[in-house]
C-alpha positions, 0 to 999 in steps of 0.5 A: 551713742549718737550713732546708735540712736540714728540706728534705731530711729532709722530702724523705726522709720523703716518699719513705719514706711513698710507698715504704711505700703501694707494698708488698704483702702486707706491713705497710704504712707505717700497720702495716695489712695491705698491697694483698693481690692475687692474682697472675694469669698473663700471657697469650700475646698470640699464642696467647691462653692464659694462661702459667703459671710456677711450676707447670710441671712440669719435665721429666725423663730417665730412666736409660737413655733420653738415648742412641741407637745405631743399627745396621747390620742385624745388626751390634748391639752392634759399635763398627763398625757403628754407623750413627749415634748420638745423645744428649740433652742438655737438655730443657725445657717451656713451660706454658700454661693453656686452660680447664680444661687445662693445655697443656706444650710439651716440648722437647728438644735434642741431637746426633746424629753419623754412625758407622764404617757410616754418612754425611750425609743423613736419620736417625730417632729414637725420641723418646718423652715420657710423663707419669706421676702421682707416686706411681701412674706411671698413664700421662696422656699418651704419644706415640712420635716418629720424629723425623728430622735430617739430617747433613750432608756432611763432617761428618756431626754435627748439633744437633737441636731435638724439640718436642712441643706437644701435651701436655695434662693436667687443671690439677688434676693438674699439680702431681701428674705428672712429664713424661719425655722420651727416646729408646725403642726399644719392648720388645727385640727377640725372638732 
């Protein structure tokens, strides 16, 4: 009986000491620094870029911009001649390094529904993603998108999915910027 119980603790001793030569960054079982190493990015098999997680900027919708009506003409403002209405409801980024750049992939879904005035078939939004530095909001990157769905017939409500893949900043900036995304109209109209 004895010898079985100097078995097993030898046994845990064992696994206590190999648990203890697998940490790092810490104190190791003998009390030495650990294996300190540098963590690298994982790399897209398929794009061949390095993808980055921690330092992705996230992405943001400003006041104002996750909603969209379209009117008949002269109808602005009139619950009854809304042609379609969409809004945003989520928005995300993927972020991948290439050289000196970095690469954000910015995404955004929602919905769009028919109005009083309008039906199924084709329709466009005005999908704008921006990226400002904190502090400055000097513009590094801006593109305006007519973005087009379809709604289909009987009821004329449908998800979209807005990619935007071109979003490319100075890795040495990425820490510092805030990525908007949302609809925009351009400056309102003159009457």
């Amino acid at each position: 009986m004895k010898s079985q119980s100097v078995r097993i603790l030898a046994a845990l001793s064992v696994t206590a000491l190999v648990a203890g030569c697998n940490t790092s960054g810490g104190p190791g079982f003998l009390g030495g620094g650990g294996n300190k190493t540098k963590s690298e990015p994982a790399t897209d098999a398929t794009l061949g870029m390095k993808v980055v997680q921690g330092s992705c900027p996230n992405v943001e919708l400003r006041e104002g911009t996750a909603y969209f009506r379209k009117y008949a003409k002269g109808g602005d403002g009139d619950p009854e001649k809304i042609v379609f209405q969409a809004a945003i409801t989520d928005a995300t980024r993927q972020c991948s390094i290439t050289g000196t750049e970095m690469n954000i992939k910015v995404v955004a879904a929602g919905r769009a529904a028919a109005g009083p005035a309008g039906g199924s078939g084709a329709v466009k939004m005005p999908v704008r993603v921006a990226v400002v530095e904190k502090g400055s909001n000097k513009v590094l990157y801006s593109e305006l998108t007519q973005f087009e769905t379809n709604l289909p017939g009987g009821d004329p409500t449908a998800q979209f999915l807005f990619s935007d893949p071109n979003v490319n900043i100075p890795i040495e900036q990425s820490r510092a910027v805030r990525i908007f995304v949302g609809f925009d109209e351009g400056p309102p109209k003159k009457g």
